[in-house]
C-alpha positions as CSV (number, residue, x, y, z in Angstrom):
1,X,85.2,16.0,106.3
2,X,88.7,17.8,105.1
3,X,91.9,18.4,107.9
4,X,91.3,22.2,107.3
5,X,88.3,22.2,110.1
6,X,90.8,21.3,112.8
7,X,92.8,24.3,112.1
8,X,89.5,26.5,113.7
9,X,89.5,25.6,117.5
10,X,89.6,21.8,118.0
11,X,89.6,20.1,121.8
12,X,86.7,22.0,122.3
13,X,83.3,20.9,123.9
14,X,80.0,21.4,122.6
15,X,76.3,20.3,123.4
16,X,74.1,19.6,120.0
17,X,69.9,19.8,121.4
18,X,67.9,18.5,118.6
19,X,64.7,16.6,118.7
20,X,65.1,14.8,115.3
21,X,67.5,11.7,115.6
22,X,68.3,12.4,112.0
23,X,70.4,16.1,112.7
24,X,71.8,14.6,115.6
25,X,74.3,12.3,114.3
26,X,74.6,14.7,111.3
27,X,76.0,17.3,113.2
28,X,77.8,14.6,115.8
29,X,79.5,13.4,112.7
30,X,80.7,17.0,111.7
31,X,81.9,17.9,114.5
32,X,83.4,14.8,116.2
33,X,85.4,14.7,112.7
34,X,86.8,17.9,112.8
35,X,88.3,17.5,115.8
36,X,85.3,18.2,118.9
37,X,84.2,16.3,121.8
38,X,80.5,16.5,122.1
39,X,77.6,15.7,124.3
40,X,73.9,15.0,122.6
41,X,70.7,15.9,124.2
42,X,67.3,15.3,122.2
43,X,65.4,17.9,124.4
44,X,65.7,21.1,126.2
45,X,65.2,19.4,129.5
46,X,67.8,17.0,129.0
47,X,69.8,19.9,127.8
48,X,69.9,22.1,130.6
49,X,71.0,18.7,132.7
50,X,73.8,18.2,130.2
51,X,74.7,21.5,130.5
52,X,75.1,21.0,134.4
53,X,77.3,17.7,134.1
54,X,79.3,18.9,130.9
55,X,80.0,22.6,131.3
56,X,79.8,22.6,126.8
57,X,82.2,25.7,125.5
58,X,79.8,26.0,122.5
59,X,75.6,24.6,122.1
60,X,74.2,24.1,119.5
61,X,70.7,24.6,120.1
62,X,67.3,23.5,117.6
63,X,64.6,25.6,118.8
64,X,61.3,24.0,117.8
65,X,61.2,21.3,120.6
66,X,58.4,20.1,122.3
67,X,57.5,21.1,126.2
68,X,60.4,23.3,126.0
69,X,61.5,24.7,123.6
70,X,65.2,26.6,122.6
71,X,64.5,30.3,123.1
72,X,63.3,29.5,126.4
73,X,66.5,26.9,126.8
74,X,68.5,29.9,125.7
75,X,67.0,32.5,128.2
76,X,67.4,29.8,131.4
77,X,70.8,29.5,130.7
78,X,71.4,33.1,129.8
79,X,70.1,33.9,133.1
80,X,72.5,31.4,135.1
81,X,75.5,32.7,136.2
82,X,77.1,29.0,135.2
83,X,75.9,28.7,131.9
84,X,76.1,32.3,130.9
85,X,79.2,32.2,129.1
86,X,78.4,29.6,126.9
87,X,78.3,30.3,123.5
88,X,75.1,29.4,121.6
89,X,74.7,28.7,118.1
90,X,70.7,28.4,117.2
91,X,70.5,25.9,114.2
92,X,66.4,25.9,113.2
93,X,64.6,25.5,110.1
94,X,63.1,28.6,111.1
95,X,64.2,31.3,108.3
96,X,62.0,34.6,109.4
97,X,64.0,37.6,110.7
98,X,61.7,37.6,113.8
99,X,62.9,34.4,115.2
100,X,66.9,35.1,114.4
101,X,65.9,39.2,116.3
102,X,64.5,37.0,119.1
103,X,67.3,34.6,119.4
104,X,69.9,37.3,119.3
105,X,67.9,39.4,121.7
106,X,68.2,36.2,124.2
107,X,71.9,35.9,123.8
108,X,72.7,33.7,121.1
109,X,75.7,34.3,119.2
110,X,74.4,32.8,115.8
111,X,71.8,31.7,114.1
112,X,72.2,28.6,110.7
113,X,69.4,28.1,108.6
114,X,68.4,24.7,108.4
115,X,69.0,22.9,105.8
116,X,72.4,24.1,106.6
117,X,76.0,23.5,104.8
118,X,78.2,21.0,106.9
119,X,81.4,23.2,106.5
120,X,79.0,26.0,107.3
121,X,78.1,24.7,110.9
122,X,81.8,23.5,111.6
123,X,83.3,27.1,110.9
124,X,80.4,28.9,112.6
125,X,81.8,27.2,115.7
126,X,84.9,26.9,115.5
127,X,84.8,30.7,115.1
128,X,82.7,31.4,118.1
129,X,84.5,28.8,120.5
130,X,88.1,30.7,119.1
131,X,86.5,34.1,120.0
132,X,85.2,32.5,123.8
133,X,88.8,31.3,123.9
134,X,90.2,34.9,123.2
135,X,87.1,36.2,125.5
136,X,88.3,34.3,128.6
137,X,91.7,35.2,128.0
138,X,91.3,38.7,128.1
139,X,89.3,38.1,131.5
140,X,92.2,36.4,132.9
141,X,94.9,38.9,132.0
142,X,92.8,41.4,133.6
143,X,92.4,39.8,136.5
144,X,96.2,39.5,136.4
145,X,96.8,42.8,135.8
146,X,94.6,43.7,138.6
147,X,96.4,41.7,141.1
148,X,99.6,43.4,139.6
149,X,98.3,47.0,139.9
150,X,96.9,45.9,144.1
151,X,100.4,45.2,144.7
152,X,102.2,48.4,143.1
153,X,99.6,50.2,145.0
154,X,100.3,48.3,147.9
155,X,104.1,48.9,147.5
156,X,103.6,52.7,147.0
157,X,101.8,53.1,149.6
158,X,104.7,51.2,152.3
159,X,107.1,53.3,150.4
160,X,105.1,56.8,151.1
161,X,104.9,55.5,154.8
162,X,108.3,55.4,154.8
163,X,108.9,58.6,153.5
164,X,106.4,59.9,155.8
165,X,108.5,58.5,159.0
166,X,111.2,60.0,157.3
167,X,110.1,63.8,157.4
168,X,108.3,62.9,160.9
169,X,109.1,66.3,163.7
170,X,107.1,69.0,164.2
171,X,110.6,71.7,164.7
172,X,109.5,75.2,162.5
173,X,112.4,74.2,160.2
174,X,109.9,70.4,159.5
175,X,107.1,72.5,159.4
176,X,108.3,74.8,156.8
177,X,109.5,72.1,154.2
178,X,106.2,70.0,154.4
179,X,104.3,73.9,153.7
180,X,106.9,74.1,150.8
181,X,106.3,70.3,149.5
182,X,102.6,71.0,149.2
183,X,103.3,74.3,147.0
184,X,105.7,72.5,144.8
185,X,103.6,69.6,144.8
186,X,100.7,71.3,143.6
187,X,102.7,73.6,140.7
188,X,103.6,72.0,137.6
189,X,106.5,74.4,137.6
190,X,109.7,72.9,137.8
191,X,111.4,72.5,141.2
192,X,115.1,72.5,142.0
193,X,116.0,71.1,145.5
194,X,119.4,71.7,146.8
195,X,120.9,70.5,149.8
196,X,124.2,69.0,151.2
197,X,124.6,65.2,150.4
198,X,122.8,62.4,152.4
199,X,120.4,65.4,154.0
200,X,116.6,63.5,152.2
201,X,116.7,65.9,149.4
202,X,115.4,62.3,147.6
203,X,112.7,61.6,150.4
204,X,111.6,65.6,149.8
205,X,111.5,64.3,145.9
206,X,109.5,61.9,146.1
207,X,107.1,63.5,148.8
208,X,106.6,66.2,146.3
209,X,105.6,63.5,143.5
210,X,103.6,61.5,145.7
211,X,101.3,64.6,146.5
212,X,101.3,65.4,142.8
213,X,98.8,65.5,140.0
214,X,101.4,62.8,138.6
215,X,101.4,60.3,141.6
216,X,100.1,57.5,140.1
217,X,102.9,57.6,137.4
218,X,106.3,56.3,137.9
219,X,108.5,58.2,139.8
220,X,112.4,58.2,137.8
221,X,115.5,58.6,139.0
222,X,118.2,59.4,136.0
223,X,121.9,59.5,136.1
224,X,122.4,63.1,135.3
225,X,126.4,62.8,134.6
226,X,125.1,59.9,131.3
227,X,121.9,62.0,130.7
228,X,123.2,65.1,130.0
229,X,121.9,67.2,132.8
230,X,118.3,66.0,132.4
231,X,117.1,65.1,135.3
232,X,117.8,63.3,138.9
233,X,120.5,63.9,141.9
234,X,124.0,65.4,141.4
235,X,125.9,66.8,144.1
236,X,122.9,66.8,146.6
237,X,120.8,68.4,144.6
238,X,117.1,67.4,143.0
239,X,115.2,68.4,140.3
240,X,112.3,67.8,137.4
């Protein structure tokens, strides 16, 4: 077995279910030497144990067994939340396209041909178990980025309290300026806010963003004196 297999995905785990002695330490020997650990079952029933005790990242799975065959090994662990992720490889000397439809239909990932090229069976999964790996990446940055999304929620939604307390009164002159923030806030028309310094022309900004078509975007401040008059506070006075 050349180096170049353990440039696919090595340290991973896989199950190899076979009934014939003979393809098991075929396929133990290709795989162990390019760089797997592996667990051996000669059965399905003794597979689906081994899948309990060794959580495998890839199987590789024979499918005419007796008393239990692979499709139906396939479709209990497809159908347990544990083992559902696993990545199964069906390696039969069944060659119709009936058997291959069936076995992608009970979510395998592959299907070899026995007899089967060594190098074939090392890339095929090394490919999947890089593609699992990429998989459960992808899962966990999402769940990251949906922790990191709660807390900017979160954090808006202290800050719009805040503004709230801010513009809290029920004077004509409070009620007047809350009227006027929901008409600017609903416009897309540009709004120029003018008051004396340190009055809450920001507060009324951002009141008038957060009840906005736009308040799930950023709200942004910019240093109108560097920026050329684009945008932000100057002299008391807000716009966009």
């Amino acid at each position: 077995m050349t180096g170049e297999h353990l440039l696919l995905e090595p340290g991973g785990h896989v199950l190899v279910v076979d009934d014939q002695p003979e393809n098991l330490e075929l396929v133990e020997e290709l795989l162990s030497s390019a760089g797997y650990s592996l667990t051996l079952a000669g059965d399905g029933e003794t597979a689906l144990l081994r899948v309990a005790e060794s959580e495998p990242d890839v199987i590789v799975l024979d499918v005419m067994m007796p008393r239990l065959d692979g499709f139906e090994v396939c479709r209990r662990l497809k159908a347990n939340p544990e083992t559902v992720g696993a990545a199964i490889i069906f390696c039969s000397a069944l060659d119709d396209t009936a058997a291959k439809v069936k076995a992608l239909e009970l979510g395998a990932v592959d299907f070899v041909t026995k007899p089967f090229q060594p190098d074939e069976v090392v890339a095929r999964v090394g490919a999947h178990l890089a593609m699992q790996r990429l998989a459960q990446a992808l899962v966990s940055r999402n769940r990251a980025l949906e922790i990191e999304l709660a807390i900017a929620r979160t954090e808006k939604r202290d800050r719009l309290r805040r503004l709230a307390w801010c513009l809290v009164g029920t004077s004509p002159a409070l009620r007047q300026l809350r009227a006027a923030i929901e008409i600017a806030a609903a416009s897309d028309e540009p709004v120029l806010l003018r008051s004396a310094p340190a009055c809450g022309a920001e507060a009324v900004a951002r009141a008038i963003h957060a009840g906005s078509a736009r308040a799930e975007r950023p709200f942004l401040t910019v240093d109108v004196a560097r920026a050329g008059g684009a945008a932000g506070l100057v002299d008391g006075s807000w716009f966009r």
